[in-house]
N, C-alpha and C positions, 0 to 999 in steps of 0.2 A: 536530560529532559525526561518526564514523568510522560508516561503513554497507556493509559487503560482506556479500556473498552467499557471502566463503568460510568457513573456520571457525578465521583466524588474520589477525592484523593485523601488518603488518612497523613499524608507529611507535613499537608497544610491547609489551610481553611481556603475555597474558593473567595477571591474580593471583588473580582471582575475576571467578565467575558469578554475576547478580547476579537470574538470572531470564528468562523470555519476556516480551518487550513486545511490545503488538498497537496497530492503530489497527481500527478500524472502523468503517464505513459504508455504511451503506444507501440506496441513488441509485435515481431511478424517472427517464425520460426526461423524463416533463415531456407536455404534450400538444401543443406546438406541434413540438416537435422528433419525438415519436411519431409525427406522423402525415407529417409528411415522408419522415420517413426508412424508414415501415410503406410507403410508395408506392419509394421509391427500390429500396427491399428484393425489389420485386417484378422488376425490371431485372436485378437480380445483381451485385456488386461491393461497392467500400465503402462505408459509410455515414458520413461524415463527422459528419451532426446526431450521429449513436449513441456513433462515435469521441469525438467531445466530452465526451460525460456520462462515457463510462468512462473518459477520461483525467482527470477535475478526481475522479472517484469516488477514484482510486489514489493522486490528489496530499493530497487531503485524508486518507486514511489514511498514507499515509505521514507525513503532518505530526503525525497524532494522536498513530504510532506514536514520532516523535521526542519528544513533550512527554512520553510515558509513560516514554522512558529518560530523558530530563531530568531527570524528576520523583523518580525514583531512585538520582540522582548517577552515571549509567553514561559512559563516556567511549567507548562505541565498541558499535555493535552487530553481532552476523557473525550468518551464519546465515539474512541477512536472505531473506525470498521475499512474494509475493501469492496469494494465493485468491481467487476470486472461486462464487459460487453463485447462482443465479437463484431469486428466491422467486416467482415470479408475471408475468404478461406485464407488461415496462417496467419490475419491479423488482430490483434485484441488489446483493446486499454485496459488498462490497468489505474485504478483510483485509489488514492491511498485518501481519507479521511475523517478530521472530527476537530473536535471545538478547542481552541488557544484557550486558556486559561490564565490569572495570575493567582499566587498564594500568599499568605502569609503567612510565619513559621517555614520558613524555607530554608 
């Protein structure tokens, strides 16, 4: 599956838009990584335990976001970006999304 951020694919001609596809996910830190990384926090710099949860957060919505264009027969998605929003201390979604596409020359 074709994944750009921009809003045209060189493999194949846009023919149809086939819709926005999203993954989402909602990640809490967890309490072992919480509280290391709530002590590290206090130092300044990166937090690595933190780095972790929101990188598998972004992996797993982008994965979501691929089976949702699977699931629609899309051959390419542009458009693509991440949101993320904090709901509460250690919780945060995580949005994977952008536009299904079909091509031709594929």
């Amino acid at each position: 599956m074709i994944v750009t951020t921009g809003n045209e694919v060189e493999m194949g001609n846009i023919v149809q838009y086939l819709g926005v596809v999203r993954g989402i996910v909602v990640r809490a830190t967890g309490i072992g990584r919480g509280i290391v990384g709530g002590f590290k926090a206090l130092g300044g710099g990166n937090i690595e335990e933190w780095s972790h949860v929101c990188e598998a957060a972004r992996q797993e919505a982008f994965n979501r976001m691929l089976a949702h264009a699977q699931a629609i027969n899309a051959d390419a998605i542009i458009g693509f970006r991440y949101d993320a929003t904090e709901f509460g201390q250690g919780a945060t979604e995580v949005l994977a999304y952008g536009t299904a596409v079909k091509l031709t020359n594929k």
